[in-house]
C-alpha positions as CSV (number, residue, x, y, z in Angstrom):
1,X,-11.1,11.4,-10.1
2,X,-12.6,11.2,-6.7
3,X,-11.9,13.5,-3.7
4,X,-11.6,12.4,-0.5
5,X,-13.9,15.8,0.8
6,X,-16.9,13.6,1.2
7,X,-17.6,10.9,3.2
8,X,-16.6,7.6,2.3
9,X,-16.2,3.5,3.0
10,X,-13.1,2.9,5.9
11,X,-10.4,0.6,3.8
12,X,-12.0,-2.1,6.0
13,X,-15.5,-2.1,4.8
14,X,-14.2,-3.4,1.3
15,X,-13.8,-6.4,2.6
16,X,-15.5,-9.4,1.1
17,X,-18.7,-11.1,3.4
18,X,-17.1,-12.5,6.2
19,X,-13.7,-11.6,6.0
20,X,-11.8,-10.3,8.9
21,X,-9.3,-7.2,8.7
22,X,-6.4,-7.0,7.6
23,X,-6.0,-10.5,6.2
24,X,-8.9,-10.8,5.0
25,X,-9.8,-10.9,0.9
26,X,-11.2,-7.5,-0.1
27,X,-13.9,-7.3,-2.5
28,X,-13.4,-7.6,-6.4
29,X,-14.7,-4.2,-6.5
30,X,-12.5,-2.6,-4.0
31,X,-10.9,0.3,-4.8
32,X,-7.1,0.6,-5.5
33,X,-6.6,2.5,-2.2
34,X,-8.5,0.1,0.1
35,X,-5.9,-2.5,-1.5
36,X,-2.8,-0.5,-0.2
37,X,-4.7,0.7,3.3
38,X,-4.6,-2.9,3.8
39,X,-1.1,-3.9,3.1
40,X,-0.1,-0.9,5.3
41,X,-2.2,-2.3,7.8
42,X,-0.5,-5.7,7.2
43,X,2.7,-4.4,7.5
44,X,2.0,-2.5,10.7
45,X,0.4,-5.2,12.4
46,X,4.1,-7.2,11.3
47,X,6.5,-4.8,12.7
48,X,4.3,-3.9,15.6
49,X,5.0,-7.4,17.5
50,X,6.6,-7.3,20.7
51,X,5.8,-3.7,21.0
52,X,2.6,-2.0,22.8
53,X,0.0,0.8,20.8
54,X,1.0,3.1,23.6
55,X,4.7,3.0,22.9
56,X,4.3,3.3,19.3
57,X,1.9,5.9,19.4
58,X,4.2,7.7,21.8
59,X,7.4,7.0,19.9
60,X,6.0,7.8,16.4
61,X,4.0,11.3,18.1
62,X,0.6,10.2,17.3
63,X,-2.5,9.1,19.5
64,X,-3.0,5.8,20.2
65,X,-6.8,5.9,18.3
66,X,-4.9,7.4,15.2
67,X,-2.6,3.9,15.4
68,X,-6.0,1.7,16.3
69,X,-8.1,3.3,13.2
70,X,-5.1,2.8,11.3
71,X,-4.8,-1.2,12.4
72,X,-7.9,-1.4,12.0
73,X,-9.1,-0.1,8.9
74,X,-11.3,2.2,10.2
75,X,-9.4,5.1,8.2
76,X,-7.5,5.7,5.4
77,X,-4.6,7.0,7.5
78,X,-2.1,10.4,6.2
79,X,1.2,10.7,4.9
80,X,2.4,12.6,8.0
81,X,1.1,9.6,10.6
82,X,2.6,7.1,8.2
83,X,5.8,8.7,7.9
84,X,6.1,9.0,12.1
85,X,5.2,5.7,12.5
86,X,7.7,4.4,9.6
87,X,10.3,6.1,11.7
88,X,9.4,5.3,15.4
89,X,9.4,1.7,14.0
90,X,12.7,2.0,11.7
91,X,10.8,0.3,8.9
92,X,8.8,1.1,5.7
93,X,5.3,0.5,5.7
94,X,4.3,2.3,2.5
95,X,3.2,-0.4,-0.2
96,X,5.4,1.0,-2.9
97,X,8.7,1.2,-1.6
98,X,10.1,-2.2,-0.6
99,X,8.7,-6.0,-0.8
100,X,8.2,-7.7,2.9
101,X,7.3,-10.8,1.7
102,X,6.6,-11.7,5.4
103,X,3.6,-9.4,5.4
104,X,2.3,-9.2,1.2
């Protein structure tokens, strides 16, 4: 089992050549994590319309870089930043719980 100790690929680097983030298609090799970092991302870039970085961020008690990197794939992101922005947003952006079929 790997740790996550040691430094590794952002979600985003599994993308396949040429594909943008977060629609893009990820790698046939990509790990099973890089697959649900990017439906988070997905989801957040879904139920973030009509509202700005800064007043999530705010809202949802993170930094504005934390909610970028997270956009962006340029980390993997934590449960507790996940579970502020889930409720600054009023929504659930976790892959497992429920189907948006706007946004899988």
């Amino acid at each position: 089992m790997p740790t996550y100790r040691h430094a590794r690929p952002a979600p985003a680097d599994h993308l396949a050549e040429g594909q943008r983030w977060p629609n893009g298609r990820l790698s046939d090799d990509a790990p099973l994590e890089a697959r649900h970092a990017q439906q988070v991302a997905k989801r957040l870039h879904y139920h973030l319309q009509g509202h700005t970085n800064r007043e999530i961020a705010r809202a949802a008690g993170i930094t504005e870089t934390a909610l970028s990197d997270l956009k962006r794939g340029r980390t993997w992101g934590a449960l507790p930043i996940l579970a502020r922005l889930e409720a600054a947003l009023n929504t659930d952006l976790w892959c497992g719980k429920t189907h948006h079929p706007d946004t899988d």
